[in-house]
C-alpha positions as CSV (number, residue, x, y, z in Angstrom):
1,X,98.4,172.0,87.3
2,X,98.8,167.8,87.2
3,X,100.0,165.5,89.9
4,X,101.8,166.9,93.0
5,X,100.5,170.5,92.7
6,X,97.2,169.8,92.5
7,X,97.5,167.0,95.3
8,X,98.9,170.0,97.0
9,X,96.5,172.7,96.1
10,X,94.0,170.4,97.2
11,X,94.9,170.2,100.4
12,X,95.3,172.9,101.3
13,X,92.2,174.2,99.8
14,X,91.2,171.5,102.4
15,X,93.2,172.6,105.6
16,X,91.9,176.8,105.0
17,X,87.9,175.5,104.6
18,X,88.5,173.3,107.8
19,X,90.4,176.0,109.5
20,X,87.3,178.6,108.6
21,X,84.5,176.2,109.5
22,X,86.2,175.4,112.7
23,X,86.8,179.1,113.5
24,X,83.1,179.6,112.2
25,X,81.9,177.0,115.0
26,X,83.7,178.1,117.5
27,X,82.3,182.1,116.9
28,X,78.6,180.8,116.1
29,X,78.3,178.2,119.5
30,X,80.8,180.3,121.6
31,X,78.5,183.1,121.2
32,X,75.3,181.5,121.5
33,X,76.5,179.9,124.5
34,X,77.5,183.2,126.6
35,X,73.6,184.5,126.0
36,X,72.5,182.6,129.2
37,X,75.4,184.3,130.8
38,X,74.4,188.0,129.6
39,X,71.1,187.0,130.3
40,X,71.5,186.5,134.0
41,X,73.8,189.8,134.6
42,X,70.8,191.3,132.8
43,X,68.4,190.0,135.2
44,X,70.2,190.6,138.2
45,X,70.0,195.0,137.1
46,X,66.2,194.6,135.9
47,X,66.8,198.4,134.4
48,X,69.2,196.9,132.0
49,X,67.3,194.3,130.9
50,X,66.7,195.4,127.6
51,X,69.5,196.8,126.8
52,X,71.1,193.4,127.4
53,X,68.2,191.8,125.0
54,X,69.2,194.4,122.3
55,X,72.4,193.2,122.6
56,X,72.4,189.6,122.3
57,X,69.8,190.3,119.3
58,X,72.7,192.4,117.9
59,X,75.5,189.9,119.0
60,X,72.9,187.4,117.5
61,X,72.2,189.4,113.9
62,X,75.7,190.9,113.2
63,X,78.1,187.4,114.1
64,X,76.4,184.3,115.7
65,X,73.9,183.7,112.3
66,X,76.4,184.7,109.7
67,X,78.9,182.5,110.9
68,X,76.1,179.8,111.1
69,X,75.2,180.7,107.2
70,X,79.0,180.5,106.3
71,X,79.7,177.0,108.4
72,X,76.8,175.6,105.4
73,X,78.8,177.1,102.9
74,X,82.1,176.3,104.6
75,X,80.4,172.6,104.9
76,X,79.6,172.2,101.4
77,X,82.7,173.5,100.1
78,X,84.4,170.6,102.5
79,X,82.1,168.1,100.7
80,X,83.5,169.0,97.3
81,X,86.4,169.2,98.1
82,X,87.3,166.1,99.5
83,X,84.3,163.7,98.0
84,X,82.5,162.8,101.0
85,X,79.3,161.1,99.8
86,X,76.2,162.8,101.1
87,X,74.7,159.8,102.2
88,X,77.0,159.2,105.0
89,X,74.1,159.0,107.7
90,X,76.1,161.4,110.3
91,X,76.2,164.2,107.6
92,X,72.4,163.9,106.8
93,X,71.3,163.9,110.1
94,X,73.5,167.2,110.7
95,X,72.3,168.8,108.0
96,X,68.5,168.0,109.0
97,X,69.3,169.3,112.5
98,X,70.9,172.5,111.0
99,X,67.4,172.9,108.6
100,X,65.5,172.3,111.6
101,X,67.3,174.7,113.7
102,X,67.3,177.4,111.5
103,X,63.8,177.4,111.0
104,X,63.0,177.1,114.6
105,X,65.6,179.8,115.0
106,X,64.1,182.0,112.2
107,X,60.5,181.6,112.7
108,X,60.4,180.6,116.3
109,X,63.1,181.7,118.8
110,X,63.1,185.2,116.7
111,X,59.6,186.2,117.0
112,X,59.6,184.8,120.6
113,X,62.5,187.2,121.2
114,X,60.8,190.3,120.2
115,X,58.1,189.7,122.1
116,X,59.7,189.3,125.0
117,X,61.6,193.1,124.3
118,X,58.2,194.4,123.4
119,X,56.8,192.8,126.6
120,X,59.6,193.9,128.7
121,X,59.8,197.7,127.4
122,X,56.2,198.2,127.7
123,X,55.4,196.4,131.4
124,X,58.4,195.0,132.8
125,X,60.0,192.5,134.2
126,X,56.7,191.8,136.6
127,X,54.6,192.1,133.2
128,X,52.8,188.1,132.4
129,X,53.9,188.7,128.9
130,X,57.0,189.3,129.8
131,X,57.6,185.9,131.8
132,X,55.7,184.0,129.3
133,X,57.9,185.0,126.8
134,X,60.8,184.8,128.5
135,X,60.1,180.7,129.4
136,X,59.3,180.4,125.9
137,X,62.9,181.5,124.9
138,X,64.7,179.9,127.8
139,X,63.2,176.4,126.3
140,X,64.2,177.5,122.9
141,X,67.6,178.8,123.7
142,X,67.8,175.2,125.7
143,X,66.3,173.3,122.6
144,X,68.8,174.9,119.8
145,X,71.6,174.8,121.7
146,X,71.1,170.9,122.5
147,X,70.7,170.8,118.4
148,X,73.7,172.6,117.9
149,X,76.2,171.0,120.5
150,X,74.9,167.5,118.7
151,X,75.7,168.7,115.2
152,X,79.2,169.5,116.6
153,X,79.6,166.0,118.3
154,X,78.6,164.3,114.7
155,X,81.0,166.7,113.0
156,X,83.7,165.5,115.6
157,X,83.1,162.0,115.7
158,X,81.2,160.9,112.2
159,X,80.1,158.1,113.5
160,X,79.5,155.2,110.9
C-alpha cells in the first residue's frame, strides 16, 4: 500500500484505537465511580455488606483493571500510530499518574480491601478493624479516583 491507502489505513487504524481507548475509559472510571454508590446500598443492609465487597472486588478484577491494562496498550498503540513525541509534558505526567496509581492500586487499595472483607466477615460492621479499614479505603478510593479523573482531563485537554 503507497499514498492514499495507507493515509487511509492509517486513519482509521487511528479512529478504531481512539474509539477502544475511549470505550476502555469510560468502562474503567464509569465503574470505579459507581463503587461509592454500591458501597452505601451496602451499608445501609449491614447483612449484605460483604456480599457487596465481593462484588465490587469482582466488578473490580473481571472489567475495571483490564480495561485500565488495555487503555496502556490502547495508549501506546495511539502514540505509534500517530507520532506523538513522548516528551509532550501532559503525556508524561499521565503516564506517571497511571504508574503511580497502579501501584497504589495493586499494592495498597488491594490489600487494604481484603482486610476490610476479612475484618468484616469475622467481627462486623461494629468490629475496629473493620472501620479502620474501611477509612483507609474510602481515602484510597478518594485518592485514585482524583488520579484517574486528572489523567482523563490531560487526555482531553493536552495542555501545552
Amino acid at each position: 500500500m503507497s499514498g492514499p491507502c495507507l493515509e487511509l489505513a492509517a486513519v482509521s487504524a487511528y479512529l478504531l484505537l481512539k474509539l477502544a481507548h475511549v470505550f476502555l475509559a469510560i468502562v474503567a472510571i464509569g465503574t470505579n465511580l459507581s463503587y461509592s454508590l454500591w458501597l452505601r446500598a451496602g451499608e445501609r443492609e449491614p447483612a449484605h455488606l460483604a456480599y457487596t465487597i465481593r462484588g465490587i472486588r469482582a466488578i473490580d478484577r473481571r472489567l475495571a483493571n483490564p480495561a485500565y491494562a488495555l487503555l496502556l496498550v490502547t495508549g501506546l498503540l495511539i502514540i505509534l500510530v500517530t507520532g506523538i513525541p513522548l516528551t509532550q509534558l501532559w503525556l508524561l505526567l499521565a503516564i506517571a499518574i497511571y504508574v503511580a496509581a497502579a501501584i497504589i492500586g495493586y499494592f495498597v487499595f488491594g490489600p487494604v480491601v481484603r482486610r476490610e472483607l476479612a475484618a468484616l466477615e469475622r467481627g462486623g460492621v461494629d468490629d475496629p478493624e473493620y472501620r479502620r479499614c474501611r477509612d483507609q479505603a474510602r481515602t484510597l478510593g478518594i485518592v485514585t479516583a482524583a488520579m484517574v479523573l486528572f489523567i482523563l482531563a490531560l487526555m482531553v485537554t493536552k495542555p501545552s
